[in-house]
Structure formats: structure tokens, C-alpha cells
C-alpha positions as CSV (number, residue, x, y, z in Angstrom):
1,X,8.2,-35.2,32.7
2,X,7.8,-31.4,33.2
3,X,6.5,-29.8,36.8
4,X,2.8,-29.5,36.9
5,X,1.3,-25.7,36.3
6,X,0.4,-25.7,40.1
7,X,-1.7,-22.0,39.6
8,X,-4.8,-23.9,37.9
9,X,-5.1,-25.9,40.7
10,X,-6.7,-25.6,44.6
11,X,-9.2,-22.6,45.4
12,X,-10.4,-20.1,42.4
13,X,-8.6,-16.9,41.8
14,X,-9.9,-14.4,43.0
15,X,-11.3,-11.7,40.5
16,X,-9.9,-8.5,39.6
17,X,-11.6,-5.8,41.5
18,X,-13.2,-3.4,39.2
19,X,-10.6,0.2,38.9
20,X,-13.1,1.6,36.1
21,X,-13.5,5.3,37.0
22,X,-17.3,6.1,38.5
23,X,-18.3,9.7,37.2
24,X,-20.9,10.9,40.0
25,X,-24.9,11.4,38.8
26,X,-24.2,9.3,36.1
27,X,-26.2,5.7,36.0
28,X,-23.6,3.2,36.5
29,X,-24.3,0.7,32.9
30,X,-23.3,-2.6,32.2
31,X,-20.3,-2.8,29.5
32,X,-22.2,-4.7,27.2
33,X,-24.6,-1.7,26.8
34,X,-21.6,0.9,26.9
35,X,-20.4,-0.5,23.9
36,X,-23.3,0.2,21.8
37,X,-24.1,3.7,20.4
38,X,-28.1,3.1,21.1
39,X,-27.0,3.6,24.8
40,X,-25.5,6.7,24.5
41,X,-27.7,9.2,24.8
42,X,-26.0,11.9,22.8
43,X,-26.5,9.2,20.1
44,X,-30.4,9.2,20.4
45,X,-30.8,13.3,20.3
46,X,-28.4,13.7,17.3
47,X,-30.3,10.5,15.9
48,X,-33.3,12.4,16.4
49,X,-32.4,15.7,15.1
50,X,-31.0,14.4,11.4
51,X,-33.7,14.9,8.5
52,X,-34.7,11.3,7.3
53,X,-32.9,10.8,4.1
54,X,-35.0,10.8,1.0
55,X,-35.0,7.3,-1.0
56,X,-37.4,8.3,-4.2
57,X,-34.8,9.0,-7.0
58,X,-37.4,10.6,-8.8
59,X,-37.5,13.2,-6.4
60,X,-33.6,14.0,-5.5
61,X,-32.7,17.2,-6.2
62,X,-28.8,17.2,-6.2
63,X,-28.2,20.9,-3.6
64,X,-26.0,23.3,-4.4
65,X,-23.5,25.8,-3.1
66,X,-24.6,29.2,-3.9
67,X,-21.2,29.7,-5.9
68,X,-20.9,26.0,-7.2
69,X,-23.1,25.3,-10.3
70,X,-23.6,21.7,-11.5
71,X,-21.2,20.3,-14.5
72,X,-22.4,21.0,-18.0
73,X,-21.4,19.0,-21.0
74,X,-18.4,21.9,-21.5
75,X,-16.6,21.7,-18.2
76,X,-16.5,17.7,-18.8
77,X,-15.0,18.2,-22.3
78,X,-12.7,20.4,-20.9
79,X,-11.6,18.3,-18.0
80,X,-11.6,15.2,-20.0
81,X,-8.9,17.1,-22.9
82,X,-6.9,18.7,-19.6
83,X,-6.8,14.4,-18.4
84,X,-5.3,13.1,-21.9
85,X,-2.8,15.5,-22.1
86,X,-1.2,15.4,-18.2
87,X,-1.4,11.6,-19.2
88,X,0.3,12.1,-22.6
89,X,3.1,14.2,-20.7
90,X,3.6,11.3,-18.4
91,X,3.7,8.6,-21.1
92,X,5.9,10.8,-22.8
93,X,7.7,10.6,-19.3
94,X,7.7,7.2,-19.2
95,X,8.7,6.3,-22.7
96,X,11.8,8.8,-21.8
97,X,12.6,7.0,-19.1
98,X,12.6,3.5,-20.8
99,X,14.6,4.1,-23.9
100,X,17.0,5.7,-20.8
101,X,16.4,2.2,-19.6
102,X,17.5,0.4,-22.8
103,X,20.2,2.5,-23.5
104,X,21.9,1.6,-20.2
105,X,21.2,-2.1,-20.8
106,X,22.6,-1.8,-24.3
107,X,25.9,-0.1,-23.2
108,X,26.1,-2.8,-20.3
109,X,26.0,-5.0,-22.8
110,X,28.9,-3.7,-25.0
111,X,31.0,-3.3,-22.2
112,X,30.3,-7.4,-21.0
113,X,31.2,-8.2,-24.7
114,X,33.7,-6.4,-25.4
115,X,35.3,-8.0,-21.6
116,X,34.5,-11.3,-23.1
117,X,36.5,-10.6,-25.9
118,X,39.4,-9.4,-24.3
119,X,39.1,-12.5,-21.9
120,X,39.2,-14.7,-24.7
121,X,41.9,-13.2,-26.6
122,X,43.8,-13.4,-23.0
123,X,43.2,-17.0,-23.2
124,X,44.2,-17.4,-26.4
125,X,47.3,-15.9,-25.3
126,X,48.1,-18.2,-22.6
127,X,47.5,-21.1,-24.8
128,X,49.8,-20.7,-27.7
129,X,52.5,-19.1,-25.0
130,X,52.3,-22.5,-23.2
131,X,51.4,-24.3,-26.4
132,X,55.4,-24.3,-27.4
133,X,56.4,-25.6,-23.5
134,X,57.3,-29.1,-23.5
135,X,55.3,-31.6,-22.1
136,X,56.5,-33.9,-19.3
137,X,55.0,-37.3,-19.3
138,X,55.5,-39.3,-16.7
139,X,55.6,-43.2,-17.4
């Protein structure tokens, strides 16, 4: 059997002292409620300084830059013809790079055939060169 962990047993450990810094006139807080961003109290003034957000649809009113004007029907016709063809240049891309693709893979394959074909007609070779050696039996 193994030794016994001897640190669990006899008198408690003692705790580790606290070595968080203490920042003077500042009210020392528990860290559960340092964790939270309702304690902060930066948190509550910007909290209380952002305009409640408006939740009636029916009343948005998209805002503006002064030089930006909202889409019309034109600018999304022309964006959507600008998207096909930078798509139709890549897929003309891509089909470029396929049939580069397939035309390696073909000529891989010539070359594999073609060495199979000279590997058989290497065999072949051997075999009617040896085919004419006698034979020894032995009985």
C-alpha cells in the first residue's frame, strides 16, 4: 500500500492572508459584489445617463449621417449586379483551377499506365528469357 497523504490530516491549514491591494478612501467591498457591474458606480451614472431605447416599431426612425442617405431600390440593384459578377470571376476562378486539377490527374494517370505497361512488357521479357532455361527437377 502507498504512504498516507499526511497534509489532510492534524490541525487546519491555516488561510492565506489576504495581499489584495487596499486603495485608500475607497470602501473596502466584498468580492462577490466586485464582480458585479451594479456595484460599480461608474456603471450606475453611465446607466443613468443613456437615453432608454425606444421599443414601438411604429415609431423608429432609422438616424442618419448628414452625408449618408438611406439605400434606394438603385444602389441595391447595383450592389446586387457588382455581387454576381466578383462571384462569376471567382467561379470562373475556380472552374480554372479544377480542369488544372483534372489535367494533372489525367497526365498522372498516363504516366502510371504507361509504367505499367513497360513493367509488363519487362515481365514478359523475363519470362520467355527464362522460359527456354531448363528445368531441374529434383526426385
Amino acid at each position: 500500500m502507498g504512504k498516507k497523504n499526511k497534509r489532510n490530516q492534524g490541525p487546519a491549514v491555516p488561510r492565506q492572508p489576504d495581499i489584495r491591494p487596499v486603495i485608500p478612501h475607497r470602501p473596502k467591498m466584498a468580492p462577490e459584489a466586485c464582480c458585479t457591474p451594479e456595484a460599480s458606480e461608474a456603471y450606475l451614472e453611465e446607466e443613468q445617463s443613456l437615453p432608454l431605447p425606444r421599443l414601438d416599431a411604429r415609431s423608429y426612425t432609422p438616424e442618419y449621417e448628414e452625408d449618408e442617405a438611406p439605400a434606394t431600390q438603385g444602389d441595391i440593384k447595383r450592389l446586387l449586379v457588382e455581387l454576381r459578377q466578383v462571384w462569376r470571376k471567382d467561379l470562373k476562378k475556380v472552374q480554372m483551377e479544377v480542369e488544372e486539377v483534372r489535367q494533372n490527374v489525367q497526365g498522372l494517370e498516363t504516366r502510371e499506365a504507361s509504367r505499367d505497361g513497360k513493367i509488363r512488357a519487362t515481365d514478359h521479357k523475363r519470362s520467355t528469357m527464362y522460359s527456354s532455361c531448363p528445368t531441374f527437377t529434383t526426385s
